[in-house]
N, C-alpha and C positions, 0 to 999 in steps of 0.2 A: 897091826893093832890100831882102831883108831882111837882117835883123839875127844877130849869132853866137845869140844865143838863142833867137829867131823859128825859124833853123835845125835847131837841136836840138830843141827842143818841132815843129816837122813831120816831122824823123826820127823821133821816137817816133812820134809819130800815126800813122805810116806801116808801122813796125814789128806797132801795136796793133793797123791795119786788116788786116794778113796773118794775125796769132794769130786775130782774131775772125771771121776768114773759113773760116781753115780750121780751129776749135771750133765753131763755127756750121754750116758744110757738115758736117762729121762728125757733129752730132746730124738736121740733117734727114735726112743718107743712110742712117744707122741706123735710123730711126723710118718714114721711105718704104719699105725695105725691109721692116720687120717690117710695116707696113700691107698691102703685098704678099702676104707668107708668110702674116700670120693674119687677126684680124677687128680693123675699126677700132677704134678705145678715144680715149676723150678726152683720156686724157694726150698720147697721141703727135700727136693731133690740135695739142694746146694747145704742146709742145715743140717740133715742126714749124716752126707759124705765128711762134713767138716764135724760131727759129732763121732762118727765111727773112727775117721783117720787120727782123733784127737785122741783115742779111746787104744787103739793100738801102737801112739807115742809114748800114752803112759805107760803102758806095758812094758815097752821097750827099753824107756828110762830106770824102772823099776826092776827089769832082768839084768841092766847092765851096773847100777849100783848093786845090786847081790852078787854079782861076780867079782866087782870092784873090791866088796868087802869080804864077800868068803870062796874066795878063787876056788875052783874045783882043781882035777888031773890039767896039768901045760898044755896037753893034748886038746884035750875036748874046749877047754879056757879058748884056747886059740881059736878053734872051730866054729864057737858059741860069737866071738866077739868077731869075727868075718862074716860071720849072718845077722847079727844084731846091728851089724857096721852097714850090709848093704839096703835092710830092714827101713833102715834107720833113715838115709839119705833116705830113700824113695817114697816113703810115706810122710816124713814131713816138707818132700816138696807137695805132695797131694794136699796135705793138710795146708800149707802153707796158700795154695794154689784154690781152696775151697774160700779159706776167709777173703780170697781176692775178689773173686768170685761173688761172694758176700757183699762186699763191700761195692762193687761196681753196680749190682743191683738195686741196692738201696738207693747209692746214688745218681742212678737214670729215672728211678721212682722218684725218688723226692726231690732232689735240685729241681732249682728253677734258671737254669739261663738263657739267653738268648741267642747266645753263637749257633751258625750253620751245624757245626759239626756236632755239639751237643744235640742239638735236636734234632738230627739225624741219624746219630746213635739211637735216642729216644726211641725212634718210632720201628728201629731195629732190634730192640731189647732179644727177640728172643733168638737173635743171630749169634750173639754175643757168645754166647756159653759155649755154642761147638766152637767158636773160634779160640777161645781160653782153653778150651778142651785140649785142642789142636798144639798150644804152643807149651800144652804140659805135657801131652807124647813127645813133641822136638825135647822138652828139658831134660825128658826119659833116656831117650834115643841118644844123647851128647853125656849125659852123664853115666849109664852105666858100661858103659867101656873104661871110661875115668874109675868107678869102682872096682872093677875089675883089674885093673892096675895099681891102688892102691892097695888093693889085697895080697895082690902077688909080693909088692912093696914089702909088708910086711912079712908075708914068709922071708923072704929075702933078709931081713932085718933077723929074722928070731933065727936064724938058719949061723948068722954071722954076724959075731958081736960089733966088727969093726965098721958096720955100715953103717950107722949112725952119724961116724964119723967122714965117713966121705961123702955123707949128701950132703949138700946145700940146703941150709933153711928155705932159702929164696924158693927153691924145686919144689917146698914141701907147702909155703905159701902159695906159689902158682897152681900146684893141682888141688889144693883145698878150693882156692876162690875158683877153678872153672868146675869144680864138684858144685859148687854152690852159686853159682851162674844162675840157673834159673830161679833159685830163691831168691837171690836178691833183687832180679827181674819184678817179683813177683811181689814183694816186699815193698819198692820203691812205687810198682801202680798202684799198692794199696794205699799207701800212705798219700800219694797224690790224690786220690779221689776222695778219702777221709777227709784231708785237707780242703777241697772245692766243696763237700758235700756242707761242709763246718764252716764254710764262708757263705754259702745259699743261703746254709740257716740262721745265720748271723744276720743277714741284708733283709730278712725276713724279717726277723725278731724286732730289729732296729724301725721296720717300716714299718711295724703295725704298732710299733710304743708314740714315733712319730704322727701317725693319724689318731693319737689319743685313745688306743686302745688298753695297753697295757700288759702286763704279764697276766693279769686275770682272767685273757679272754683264751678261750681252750686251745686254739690255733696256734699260739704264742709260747702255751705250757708246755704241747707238742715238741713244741723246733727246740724252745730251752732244754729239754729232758732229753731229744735227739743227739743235742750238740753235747751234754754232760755225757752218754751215753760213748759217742765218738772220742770223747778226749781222753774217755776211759780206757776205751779198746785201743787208743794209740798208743798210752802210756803203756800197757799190759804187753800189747805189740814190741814194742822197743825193748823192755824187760826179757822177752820173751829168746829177741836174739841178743842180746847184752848174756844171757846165760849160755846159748848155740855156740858164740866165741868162745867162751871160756871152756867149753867143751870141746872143741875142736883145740885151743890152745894144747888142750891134753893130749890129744893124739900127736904134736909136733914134739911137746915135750911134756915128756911121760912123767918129769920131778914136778910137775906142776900141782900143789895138792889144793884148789883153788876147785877140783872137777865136782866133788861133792856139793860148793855151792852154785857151781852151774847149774845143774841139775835143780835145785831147790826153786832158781831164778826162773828157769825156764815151765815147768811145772805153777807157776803162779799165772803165766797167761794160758795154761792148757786148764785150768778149774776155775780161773775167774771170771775170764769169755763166758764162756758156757752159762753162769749165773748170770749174769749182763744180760744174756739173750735170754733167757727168760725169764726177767724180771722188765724187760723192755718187748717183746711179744707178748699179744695180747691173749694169742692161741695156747702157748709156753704159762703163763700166769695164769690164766683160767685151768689151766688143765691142773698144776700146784696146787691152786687153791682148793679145787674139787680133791686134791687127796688131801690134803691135811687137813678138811672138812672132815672125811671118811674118818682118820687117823684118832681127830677128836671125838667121834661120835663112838665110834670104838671105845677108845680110852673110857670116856662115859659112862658107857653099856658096861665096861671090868667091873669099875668102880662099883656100879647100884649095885650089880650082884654079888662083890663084896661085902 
C-alpha cells in the first residue's frame, strides 16, 4: 500500500514521464524529418539517438514503478524485472553515452583554445563519434556478462531465502560499480568538457566586456545563454545520477523505500534536457514555434465559427 507521499512523488514521475516523452518525441520527429528533407549530419544523428534512448528510459522507469506498485504473478514479476533490469543498464549507458557525445561536440564547435591537442581534436571532429562509438561497444561487451550474473544472482537469491545473508555488501557494491564502469566513464568526460566548454565561454564573455563591448553586443548574449544553458544541463546531470544511486541503493537493499523518489529524481533530467535543447536550438525553437503558431490559428478558426 503506498503511502500519501509515495503517492505524490509517482504522480510527478508520471507527470515528468509525459513532458519527456512528448520533448523527446518532438526533437526526434524534427531531426527524422530534416534527415529526410536533407543530408545526414552528426548532430541530428547524435540529438536523435539521445531523444529515442531517452524515450525508452522513460518507458522503462514507468514499467518498473507499475510493478513496483501493482506486482503482478512472482512468476512473471521476476521475469519482467530481469528484462527491465538488462533493459535498463544498456540503454541508459547509450543514453548516457549520446549526451557525451552531445556535449563533446558542442565543445570542439565552440571552445576556443589554444593547446596542440585541442586543436587537433578540432580539425578531427568527424573522427570522434566512431571512436565514442567504439568505447560504447567496449562498455557493452564488459557489461553484459556483469548483467548476466547479476540475474542469475538474483534467481539464486528468490530460490533461497538465506542468501542475502551470506553475501557481502562489499560483492554487491563491486558488481554494481563495474556494471556501471562505463557510465561513469562517460559521465565524468561529460562533465570535463561542460566544464572547459563553461571556461571558453566565460574568457570570452570576460574579453569582450574588457574591450568595452558589453553584454549587449549578440556575441556576448550567445556565450552568456550558452554558459546558463550548460550549468543547466550540469545541474539536471548530477540530479540525474543522484536519483540512478538511489535506485541501485534499492537493488542492494530492497527495505530501501527511498526507490519511488529515485525515480522522480531521475526523470527530471530525462524531460528537462530535452526542453533546454530546444529552447537553446535554433532548428528545435523555430520548429515549436511554427506549431504553436498552427495551434493558435486553429484555436482561432474554433472560436469565429463559434
Amino acid at each position: 500500500m503506498l503511502s500519501v507521499v509515495e503517492g505524490i512523488f509517482l504522480f510527478i514521475a508520471i507527470i515528468e514521464s509525459i513532458l519527456g516523452v512528448s520533448g523527446n518525441g518532438f526533437i526526434a520527429l524534427v531531426y527524422c524529418i530534416d534527415c529526410v528533407k536533407n543530408k545526414f549530419s552528426m548532430l541530428g544523428f547524435i540529438l536523435t539517438g539521445l531523444a529515442i534512448s531517452r524515450i525508452c528510459l522513460i518507458w522503462i522507469i514507468i514499467i518498473d514503478a507499475l510493478i513496483w506498485v501493482f506486482p503482478p504473478d512472482t512468476y512473471y514479476s521476476d521475469k519482467l524485472k530481469d528484462y527491465i533490469y538488462c533493459m535498463w543498464v544498456l540503454i541508459n549507458q547509450s543514453s548516457v553515452w549520446f549526451a557525451t557525445s552531445l556535449n563533446i561536440f558542442y565543445f570542439l564547435k565552440i571552445a576556443n583554445f589554444s593547446h596542440y591537442l585541442f586543436l587537433w581534436l578540432k580539425m578531427r571532429i568527424g573522427r570522434i563519434l566512431p571512436l565514442l562509438m567504439g568505447s560504447l561497444f567496449i562498455s557493452w561487451l564488459v557489461t553484459i556478462p556483469q548483467v548476466m550474473n547479476a540475474v542469475n544472482d538474483n534467481k539464486v537469491k528468490n530460490r533461497n531465502t538465506t542468501w542475502r545473508f551470506n553475501v557481502n555488501k562489499n560483492e554487491l557494491f563491486i558488481q554494481q560499480f563495474v556494471l556501471n564502469l562505463g557510465i561513469i566513464f562517460f559521465f565524468t568526460l561529460s562533465l570535463i568538457t561542460c566544464f572547459l566548454l563553461i571556461i571558453s565561454l566565460w574568457r570570452h564573455s570576460r574579453k569582450m566586456q574588457l574591450n568595452g563591448t558589453g553584454f549587449r553586443d549578440p556575441s556576448t548574449e550567445a556565450h552568456v545563454k550558452a554558459m546558463k544553458m550548460l550549468v543547466s544541463f550540469i545541474i539536471l546531470f548530477i540530479l540525474y545520477f543522484i536519483g540512478y544511486a538511489v535506485e541501485i541503493s534499492y537493488s542492494t537493499m530492497p527495505e530501501n523505500k527511498l526507490l519511488i523518489i529515485g525515480m522522480t529524481t531521475s526523470a527530471i533530467y530525462l524531460w528537462g534536457h530535452s526542453f533546454i535543447l530546444i529552447l537553446g536550438n535554433s532548428k528545435l525553437k523555430q520548429a515549436s514555434l511554427q506549431i504553436l503558431q498552427q495551434l493558435k490559428c486553429k484555436r482561432g478558426g474554433n472560436l469565429r465559427a463559434t
